[in-house]
N, C-alpha and C positions, 0 to 999 in steps of 0.2 A: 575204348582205347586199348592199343596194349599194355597185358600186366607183365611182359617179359622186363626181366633186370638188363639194363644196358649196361656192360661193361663199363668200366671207368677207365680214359684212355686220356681224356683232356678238361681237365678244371680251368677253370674262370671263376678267380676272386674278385665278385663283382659287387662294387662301391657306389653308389650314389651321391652326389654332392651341390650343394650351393650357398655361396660366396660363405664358406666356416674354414676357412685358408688354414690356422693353427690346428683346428681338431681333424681337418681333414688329411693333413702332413701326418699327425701323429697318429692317423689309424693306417696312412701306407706303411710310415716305417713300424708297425708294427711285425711286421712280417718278419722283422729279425729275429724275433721272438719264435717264428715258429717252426715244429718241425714239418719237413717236404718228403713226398714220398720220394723214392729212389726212380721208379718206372714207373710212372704218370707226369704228364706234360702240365703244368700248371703256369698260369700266365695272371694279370691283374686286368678287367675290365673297369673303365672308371666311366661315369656317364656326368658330366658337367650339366647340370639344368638351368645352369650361366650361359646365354647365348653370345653373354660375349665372350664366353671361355676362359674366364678368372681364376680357372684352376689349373691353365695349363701350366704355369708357374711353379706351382707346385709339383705339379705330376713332372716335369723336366729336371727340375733340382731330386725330388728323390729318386727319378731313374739312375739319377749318375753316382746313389750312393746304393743300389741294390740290384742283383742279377735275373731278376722276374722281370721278364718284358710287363711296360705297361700300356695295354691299349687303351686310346681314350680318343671320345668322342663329345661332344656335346648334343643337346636335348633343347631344342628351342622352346618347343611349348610348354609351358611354365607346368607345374604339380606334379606329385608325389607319382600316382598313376603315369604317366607319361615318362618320367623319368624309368620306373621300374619297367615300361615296357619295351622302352628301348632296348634296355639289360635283355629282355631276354631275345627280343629280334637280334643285338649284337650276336650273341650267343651262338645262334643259330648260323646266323654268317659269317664264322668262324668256325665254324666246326666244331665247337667244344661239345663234349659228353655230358659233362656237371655244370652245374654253379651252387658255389658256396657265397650266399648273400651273405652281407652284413653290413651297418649303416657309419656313417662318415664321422659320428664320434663313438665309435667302437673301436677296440683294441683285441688285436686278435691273438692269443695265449698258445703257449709252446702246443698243446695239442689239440686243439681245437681243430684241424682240418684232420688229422689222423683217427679221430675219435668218431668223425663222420664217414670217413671211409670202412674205418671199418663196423662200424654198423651194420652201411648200406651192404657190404659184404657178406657180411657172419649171420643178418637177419634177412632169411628168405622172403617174409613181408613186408620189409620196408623197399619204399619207393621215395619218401622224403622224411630226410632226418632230422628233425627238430632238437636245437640246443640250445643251452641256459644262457644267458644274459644278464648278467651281477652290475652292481652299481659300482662307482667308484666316484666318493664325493670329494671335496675341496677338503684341505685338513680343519679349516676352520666351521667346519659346517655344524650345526644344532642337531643335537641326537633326535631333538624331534620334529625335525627334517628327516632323519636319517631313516626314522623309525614309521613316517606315515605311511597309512596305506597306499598313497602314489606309487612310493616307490619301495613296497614290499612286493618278494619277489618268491615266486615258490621254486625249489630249490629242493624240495624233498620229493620230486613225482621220480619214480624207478625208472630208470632206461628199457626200453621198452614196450612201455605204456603206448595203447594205441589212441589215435586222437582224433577230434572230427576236424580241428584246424589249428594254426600257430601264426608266428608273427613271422616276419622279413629279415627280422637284426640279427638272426645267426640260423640259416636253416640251409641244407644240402638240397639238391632237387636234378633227378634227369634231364634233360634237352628234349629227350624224345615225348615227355608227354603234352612239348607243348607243339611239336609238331603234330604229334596223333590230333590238338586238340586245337586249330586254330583260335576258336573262340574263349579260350582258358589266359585270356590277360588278365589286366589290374582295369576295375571299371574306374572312369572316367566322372561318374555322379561320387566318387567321396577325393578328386582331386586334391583338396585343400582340408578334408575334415579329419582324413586319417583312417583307419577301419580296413582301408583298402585291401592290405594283405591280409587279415584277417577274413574278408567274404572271400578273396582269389583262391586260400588254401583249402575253405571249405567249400568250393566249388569243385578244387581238384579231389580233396576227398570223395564227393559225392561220385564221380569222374570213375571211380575205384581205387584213386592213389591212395595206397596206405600210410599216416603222416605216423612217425614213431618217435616217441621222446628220449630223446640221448642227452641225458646229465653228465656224460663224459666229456661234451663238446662245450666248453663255456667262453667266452669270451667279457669283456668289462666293457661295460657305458659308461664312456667320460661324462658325468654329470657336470655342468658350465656352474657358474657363481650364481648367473641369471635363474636358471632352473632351482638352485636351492636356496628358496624363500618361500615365504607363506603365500605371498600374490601366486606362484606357479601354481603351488598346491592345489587351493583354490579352481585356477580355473583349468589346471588338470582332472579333479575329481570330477566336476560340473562335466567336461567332456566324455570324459569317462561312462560316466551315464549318461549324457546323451546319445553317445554311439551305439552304444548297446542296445540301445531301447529303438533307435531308428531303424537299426537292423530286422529287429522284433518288428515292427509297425510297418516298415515301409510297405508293406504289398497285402498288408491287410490290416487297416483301422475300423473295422466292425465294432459298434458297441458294446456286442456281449466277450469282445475279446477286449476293449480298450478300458469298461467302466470298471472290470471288478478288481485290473492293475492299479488304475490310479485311485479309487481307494484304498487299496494297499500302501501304497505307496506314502498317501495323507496319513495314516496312522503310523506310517516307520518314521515321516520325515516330525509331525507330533513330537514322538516317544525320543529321537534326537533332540528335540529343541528343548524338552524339561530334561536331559539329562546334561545338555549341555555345560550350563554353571555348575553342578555338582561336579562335573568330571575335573573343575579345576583344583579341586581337592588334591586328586591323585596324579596332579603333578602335568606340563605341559604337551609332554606325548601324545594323554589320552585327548586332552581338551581339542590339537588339532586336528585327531582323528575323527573326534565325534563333528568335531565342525567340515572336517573333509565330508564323511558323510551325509551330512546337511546339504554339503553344494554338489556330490554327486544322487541324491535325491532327487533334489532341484534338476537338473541334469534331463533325470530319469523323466520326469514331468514333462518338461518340454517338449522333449524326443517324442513324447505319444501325441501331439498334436502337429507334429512339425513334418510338411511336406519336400522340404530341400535341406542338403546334409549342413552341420555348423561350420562354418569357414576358419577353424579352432588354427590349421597353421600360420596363416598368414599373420591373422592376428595378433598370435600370442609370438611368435619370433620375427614380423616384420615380412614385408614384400617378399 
């Protein structure tokens, strides 16, 4: 591919969405919040994976209270994959230079697109700019909610730091290397399980794109009511290691690489389960961390015998 820097000339704030009407409104009018370059064209892409286009409702009442054109399109075939790869063929057929992803319960903060530009700028290495993603929960929410490892968030890695790959909810990324790279989409085998950006950025890494961490660029995850409860926890950590572990396995379950994981695995998920009751000593935090752990264990386990990815969105947020 090429490693030349393409100028930054056209941004596309690109959205992904389905049928979350409320969180979805309130991550367009986020934009009030932010500052705009002065000489850079920046516009909104919105991809509906609603075929029946439930967002356009939305998308029309906030164009007429903000002056960023919003393009928007719909995504008939259902998943996460499909939706993201729309965004970037849009893209493409626009002419835009950039995209700054970020997802349909994110809020995007006064300097979050400034902090990626100039990155991409000031750092000769970077090709994609990775930024932080903070929680923001309901005020009623349980500190040990607040505090599990779901949704513990690292927050301290230097800007900078270079990386083998990152997620979709807040990253910068050229145009041109997915033309250099026609086959550099979102695969279509973790439609429904999630992960997907995760393998796409560490395919573009490998590609030669340099992915770079900017804790300049942050933006907030609306966490819902529904997400903060112990049921989510649960079968967020469970996923959590599942995916990790299938990534790991999928293209080689050999023996001598599958047996001496999952006895590892059998002694951590053990040393969890007798530390369990003890841990309610010191208070509810630790108790549903260690049980997180337990059902990301569990998680881990499965994924090493499992030939097709876990169907984890559908399920846990419905069709």
């Amino acid at each position: 591919m090429s490693r030349d820097k393409t100028q930054i000339q056209y941004i596309l704030l690109a959205v992904c969405t389905y049928k979350r009407p409320n969180m979805f409104k309130n991550a367009l009018l986020s934009v009030n919040n932010l500052k705009l370059p002065d000489d850079i064209k920046v516009e909104f892409l919105v991809v509906d994976n609603d075929s029946a286009g439930s967002a356009k409702e939305v998308v029309e009442d906030v164009q007429r209270s903000i002056n960023l054109k919003i393009n928007y399109v719909t995504e008939e075939k259902r998943g996460l994959s499909n939706a993201r790869n729309r965004v970037l063929e849009e893209a493409i057929n626009l002419g835009a230079t950039h995209i700054s992803m970020f997802d349909d319960d994110e809020l995007l903060t006064e300097n979050s697109l400034m902090a990626h530009i100039e990155l991409y700028n000031n750092n000769e290495n970077c090709h994609i700019s990775s930024g932080v993603v903070l929680n923001q929960f309901p005020p009623e929410t349980k500190n040990y909610i607040k505090n599990n490892i779901v949704f513990k968030q690292k927050t301290t890695k230097k800007t900078g730091l270079i990386k083998s790959s990152c997620a979709s909810g807040n990253v910068f990324i050229p145009v041109c290397i997915l033309k250099d790279n026609p086959e550099l989409r979102f695969s279509s085998e973790f439609q429904f399980m999630g992960g997907e950006d995760g393998e796409f950025f560490s395919r573009a890494s490998k590609l030669g794109c340099t992915i770079v961490q900017n804790s300049e660029s942050l933006i907030l995850e609306d966490v819902s009511k529904e997400r903060a409860t112990v049921k989510y926890l649960l079968n967020r950590a469970f996923y959590n290691g599942f995916s990790g572990s299938y990534l790991r396995f999928r293209e080689d379950k050999s023996f001598f690489k599958v047996v001496p994981y999952l006895l590892k695995l059998c002694f951590v998920f053990i040393f969890d389960l007798i530390i369990l009751i003890p841990s309610l000593l010191f208070g509810l935090t630790l108790f549903f961390n260690v049980l997180s752990m337990c059902a990301k264990t569990l998680g881990k386990i499965k994924a090493a015998f499992a030939n097709t990815p876990l169907n984890f969105y559908s399920k846990t947020y419905g069709d």
